[in-house]
N, C-alpha and C positions, 0 to 999 in steps of 0.2 A: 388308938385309944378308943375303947369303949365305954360309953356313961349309960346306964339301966337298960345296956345290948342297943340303944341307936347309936352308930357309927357318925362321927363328926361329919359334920358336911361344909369341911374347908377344904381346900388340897392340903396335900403333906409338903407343899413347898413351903407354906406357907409359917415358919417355924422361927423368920428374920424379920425385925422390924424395917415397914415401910412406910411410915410416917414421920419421919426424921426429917425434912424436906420442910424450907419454911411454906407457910400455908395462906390462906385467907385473900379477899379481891385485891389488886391491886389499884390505885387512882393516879392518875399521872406521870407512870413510866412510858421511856422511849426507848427501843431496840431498832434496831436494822430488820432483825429476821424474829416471829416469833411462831411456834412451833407448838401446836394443838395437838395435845394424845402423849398421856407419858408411858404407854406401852412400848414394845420393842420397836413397831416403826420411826415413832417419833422420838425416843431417845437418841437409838442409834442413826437417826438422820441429823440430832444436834450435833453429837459429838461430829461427826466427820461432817457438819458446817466450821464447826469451830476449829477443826485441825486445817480444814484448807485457810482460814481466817477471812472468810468473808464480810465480818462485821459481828459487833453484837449479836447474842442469841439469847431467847428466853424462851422455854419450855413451859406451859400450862395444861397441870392435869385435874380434875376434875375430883376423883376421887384419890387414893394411893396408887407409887408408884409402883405397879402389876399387881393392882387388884382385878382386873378384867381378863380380857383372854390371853394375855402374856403372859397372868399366874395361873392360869386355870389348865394347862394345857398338861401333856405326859412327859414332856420332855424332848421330843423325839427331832431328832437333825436328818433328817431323811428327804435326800435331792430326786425329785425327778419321781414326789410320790402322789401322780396322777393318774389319769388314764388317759395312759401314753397312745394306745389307740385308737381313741375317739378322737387325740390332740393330729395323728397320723394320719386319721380319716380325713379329716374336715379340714388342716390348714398344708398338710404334705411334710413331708421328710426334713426337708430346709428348718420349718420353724420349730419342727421338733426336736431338732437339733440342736439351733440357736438355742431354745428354750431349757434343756438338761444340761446345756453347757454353760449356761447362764446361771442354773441350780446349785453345779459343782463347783464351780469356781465362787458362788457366793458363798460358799463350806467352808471352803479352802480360806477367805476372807478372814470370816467368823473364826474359827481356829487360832489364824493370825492373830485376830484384836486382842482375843481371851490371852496370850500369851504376854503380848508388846503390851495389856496394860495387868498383866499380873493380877485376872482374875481368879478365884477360884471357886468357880462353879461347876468342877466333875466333869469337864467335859472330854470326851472319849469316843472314841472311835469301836464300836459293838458292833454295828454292823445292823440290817435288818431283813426278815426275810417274807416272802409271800409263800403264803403255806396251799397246798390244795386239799379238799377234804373226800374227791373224787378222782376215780380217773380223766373225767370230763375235766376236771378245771386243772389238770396236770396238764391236759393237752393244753389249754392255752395257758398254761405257762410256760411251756413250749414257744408258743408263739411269739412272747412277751420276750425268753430269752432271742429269739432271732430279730426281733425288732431292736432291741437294745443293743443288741452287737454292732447293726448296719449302723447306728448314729453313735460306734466308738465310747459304749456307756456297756462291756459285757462282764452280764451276770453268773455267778453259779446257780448251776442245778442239779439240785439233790432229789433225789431217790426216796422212797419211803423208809430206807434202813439207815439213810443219811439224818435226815427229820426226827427218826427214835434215839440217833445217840446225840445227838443236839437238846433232848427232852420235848421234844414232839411225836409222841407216838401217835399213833392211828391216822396219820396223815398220807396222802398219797404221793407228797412231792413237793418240793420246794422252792422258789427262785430267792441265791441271797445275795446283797447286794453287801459288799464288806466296806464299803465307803461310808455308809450310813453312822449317826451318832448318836449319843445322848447327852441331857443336860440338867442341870439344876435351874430351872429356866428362872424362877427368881432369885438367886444368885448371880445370874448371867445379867440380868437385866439391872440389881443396884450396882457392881461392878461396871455396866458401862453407864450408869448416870451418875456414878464417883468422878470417872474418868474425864466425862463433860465436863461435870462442876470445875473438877481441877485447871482444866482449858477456858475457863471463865462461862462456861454456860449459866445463865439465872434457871435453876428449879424449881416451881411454886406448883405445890400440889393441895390437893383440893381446895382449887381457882376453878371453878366453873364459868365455862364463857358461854356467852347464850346471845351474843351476835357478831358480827362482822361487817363494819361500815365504812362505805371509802370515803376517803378524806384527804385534800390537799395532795392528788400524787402518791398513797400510802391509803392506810387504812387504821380505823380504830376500833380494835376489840374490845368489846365490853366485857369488862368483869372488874367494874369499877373503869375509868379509861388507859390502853395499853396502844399506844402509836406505835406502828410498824409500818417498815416500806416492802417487804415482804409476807405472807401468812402461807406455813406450811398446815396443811390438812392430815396428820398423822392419826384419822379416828375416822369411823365408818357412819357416824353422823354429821359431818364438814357444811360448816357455814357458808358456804360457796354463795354465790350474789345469784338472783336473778333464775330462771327458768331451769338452768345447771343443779340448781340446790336441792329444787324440787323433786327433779329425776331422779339424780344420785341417793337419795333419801329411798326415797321408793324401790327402787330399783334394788336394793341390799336385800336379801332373805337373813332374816336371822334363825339359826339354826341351834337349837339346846344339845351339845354331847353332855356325855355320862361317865365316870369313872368311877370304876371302886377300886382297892389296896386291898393284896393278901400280906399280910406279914409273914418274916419267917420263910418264906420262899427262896429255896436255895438252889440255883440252876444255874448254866451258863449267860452271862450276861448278853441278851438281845432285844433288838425290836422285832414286833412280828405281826403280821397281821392277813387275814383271810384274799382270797386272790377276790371276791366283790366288794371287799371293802365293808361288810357289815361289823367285824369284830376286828381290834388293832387293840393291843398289848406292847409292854415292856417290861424285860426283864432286869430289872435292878440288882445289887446286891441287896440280899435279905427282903427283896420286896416284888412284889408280881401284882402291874398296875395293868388292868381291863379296864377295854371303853368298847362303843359302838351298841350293836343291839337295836339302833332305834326303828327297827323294823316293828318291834313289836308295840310299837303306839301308834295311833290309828292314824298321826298327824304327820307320823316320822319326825316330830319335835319340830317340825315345820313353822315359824310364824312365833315360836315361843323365846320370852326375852328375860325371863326371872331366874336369873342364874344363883338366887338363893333356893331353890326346889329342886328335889329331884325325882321322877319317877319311879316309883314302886315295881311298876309290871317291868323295867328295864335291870332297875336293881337284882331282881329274882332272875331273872332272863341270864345275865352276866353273872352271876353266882353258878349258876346248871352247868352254864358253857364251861367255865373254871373247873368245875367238878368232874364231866365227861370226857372233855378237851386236854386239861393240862394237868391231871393229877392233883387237883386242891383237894384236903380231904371231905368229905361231906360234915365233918364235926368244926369247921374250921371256919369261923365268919369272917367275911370282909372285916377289916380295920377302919377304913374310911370310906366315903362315898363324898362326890360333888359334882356339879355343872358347871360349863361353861359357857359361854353364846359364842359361838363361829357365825362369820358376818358374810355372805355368801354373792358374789359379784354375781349380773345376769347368767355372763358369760363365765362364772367359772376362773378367771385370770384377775390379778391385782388392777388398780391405778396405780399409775408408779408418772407424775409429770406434770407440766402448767396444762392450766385447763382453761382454756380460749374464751375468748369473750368477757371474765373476770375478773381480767387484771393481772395483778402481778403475785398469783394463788397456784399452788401447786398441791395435787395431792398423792400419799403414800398409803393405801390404806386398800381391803376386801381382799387380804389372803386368804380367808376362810381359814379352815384349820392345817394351814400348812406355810406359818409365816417363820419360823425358824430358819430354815433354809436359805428363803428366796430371798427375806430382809435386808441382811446385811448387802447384797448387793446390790440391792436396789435402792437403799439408802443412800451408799456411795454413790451412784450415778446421780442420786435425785441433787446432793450436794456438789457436784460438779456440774451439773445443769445447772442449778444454781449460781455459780462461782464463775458460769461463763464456757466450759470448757466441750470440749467434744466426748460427747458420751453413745456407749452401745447399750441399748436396754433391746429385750427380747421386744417383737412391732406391737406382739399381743398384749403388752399391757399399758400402750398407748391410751391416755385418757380423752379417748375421743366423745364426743357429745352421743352420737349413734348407740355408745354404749351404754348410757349412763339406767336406758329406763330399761324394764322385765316384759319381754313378751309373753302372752296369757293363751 
């Protein structure tokens, strides 16, 4: 929808109500477990507190639930979408390993829940592909395919005449990964905070909590008073106690992505995105959603937290690419535009765990823009740490204090 040619700047997820959720502080509740952030982390870490039944739950979210980057995002379920290289470099074969097989089976999860709790948020299996736009970045796709083989994760590789009848012409070559998804990510997300509710979770959205105080063995969240013997940290600002808080704070980059919507785009259904990661699309039915580009602001969106703006010079940028790239016609404007914030760990890797010194505080939270995937599993392990149990999480996203601050 266009109003006097500016394109709306909400996502087009955004078309369900998410304010249905009772609202406002609360004063004098007691829970067992209560659980900060009603994005994907933090929903999907209630629900499976509540299924294993560890006690009371109560979720507090600040604004609506998936107003933030859980609605902001493309959709895209895609394991293992890093740089598997640099991950190969630095920690070796082993955690690379653990780490994509950690990705796919969190897939495989997510899949599961959308079925066992009869959601219906589109979720599908498209596949996605890394495109080259040289022969240079062919060869390491190349390389990318023989890395992915050796850790039992092997990709196709397409050819330039493969990539034109897929609707990628002028390309040089392809890696596709056919495991890869897509989602109605705010449908995926009131679906699983239906499902909580149902399991007895309490929902209170826009509850803004603005501290975290220990008390008696427990702890009391203000927003109004909320006693807990537990506090999950499912949000990239975590009240965490003490010198921990401070770092963890600091230490997040917050990163502005971009999207815009061609309407009317009729192609085979994929995700796809450039082999350096500057440009990442999806193909929809009837729709073709571009992101990336933030090459061309001077900050790379760096440091920027207003996820009601959106850049102009990136906008036009991402409109050329569409035009030269994928056949949009030059008479044919984007339908929507909007931002998101990606919340960017030092290192690259979530916190997924208790975090020492604390108390009795856990956090789930700095996937950046690739928390679809890794989520649901790491959810589930955070709730069986929780509940007692023996759990495998990849080492790297151990919320060790070493990590918590940005080296400069």
């Amino acid at each position: 929808m266009v109003i006097q040619g500016i394109p709306q700047q909400i996502p087009i997820w955004w078309n369900l109500r998410r304010d249905d959720f009772p609202s406002g502080n609360i004063d004098g509740a007691e829970t067992q477990i209560v659980v900060l952030g009603g994005g994907l982390a933090g929903v999907t870490t209630a629900l499976f507190l509540a299924e294993l039944g560890v006690g009371d739950v109560m979720l507090l979210e600040k604004g609506g639930i998936g107003e933030g980057a859980s609605g902001r995002n493309q959709g895209h379920v895609n394991p293992g979408n890093i740089s598997i290289e640099s991950v190969f470099r630095r920690y070796g074969q082993d955690a690379l390993k653990s780490l994509l097989g950690f990705e796919y089976a969190s897939v495989g999860l997510l899949e599961e829940v959308i079925e066992r709790f009869s959601i219906q948020c589109g979720f599908r299996r498209t596949g996605y592909v890394f495109l080259a736009e040289d022969e240079e970045q062919a060869r390491l796709l190349r390389e990318r395919q023989a890395l992915l083989v050796s850790v039992g994760h092997p990709p196709e590789l397409w050819d330039a005449r493969q990539c034109e009848a897929r609707g990628f012409p002028d390309f040089a070559g392809g890696l596709f990964k056919p495991e890869a998804g897509q989602v109605h990510p705010v449908r995926l997300l009131l679906g699983l905070a239906r499902a909580a509710q149902d399991l007895g979770v309490q929902i209170r959205a826009r509850t803004e909590v603005y501290d975290v105080v220990p008390q008696n063995g427990g702890f009391v969240v203000r927003t109004g008073r909320v006693r807990a013997r537990i506090v999950v940290h499912a949000t990239n600002k975590p009240y965490l106690l003490g010198g921990a808080a401070t770092a963890l704070k600091v230490g997040f980059l917050p990163i502005r992505g971009q999207i815009v919507v061609f309407s009317g785009q009729t192609a085979q259904e994929v995700g796809f995105g450039t082999v350096d990661g500057l440009v990442y699309g999806l193909r929809r039915r009837q729709e073709l959603l571009l992101g990336g580009m933030r090459s061309v602001s001077p900050s790379r969106e760096e440091g920027e937290e207003d996820d009601t703006a959106v850049n102009s010079a990136i906008s036009m940028a991402l409109q050329t690419y569409a035009q030269q790239r994928l056949n949009v016609p030059e008479s044919q404007p984007y339908s929507h535009e909007w931002a998101g914030i990606m919340q960017e760990s030092p290192d690259g890797f979530p916190f997924v765990g208790r975090v020492a010194l604390v108390g009795n505080q856990y956090v789930i939270c700095g996937f950046g823009g690739h928390g679809l995937p890794g989520i649901p599993g790491a959810a589930r392990a955070l709730a069986q740490m929780i509940a007692g149990q023996e759990v495998e999480l990849p080492r790297l996203f151990a919320p060790r204090l070493d990590r918590f601050t940005r080296s400069v």
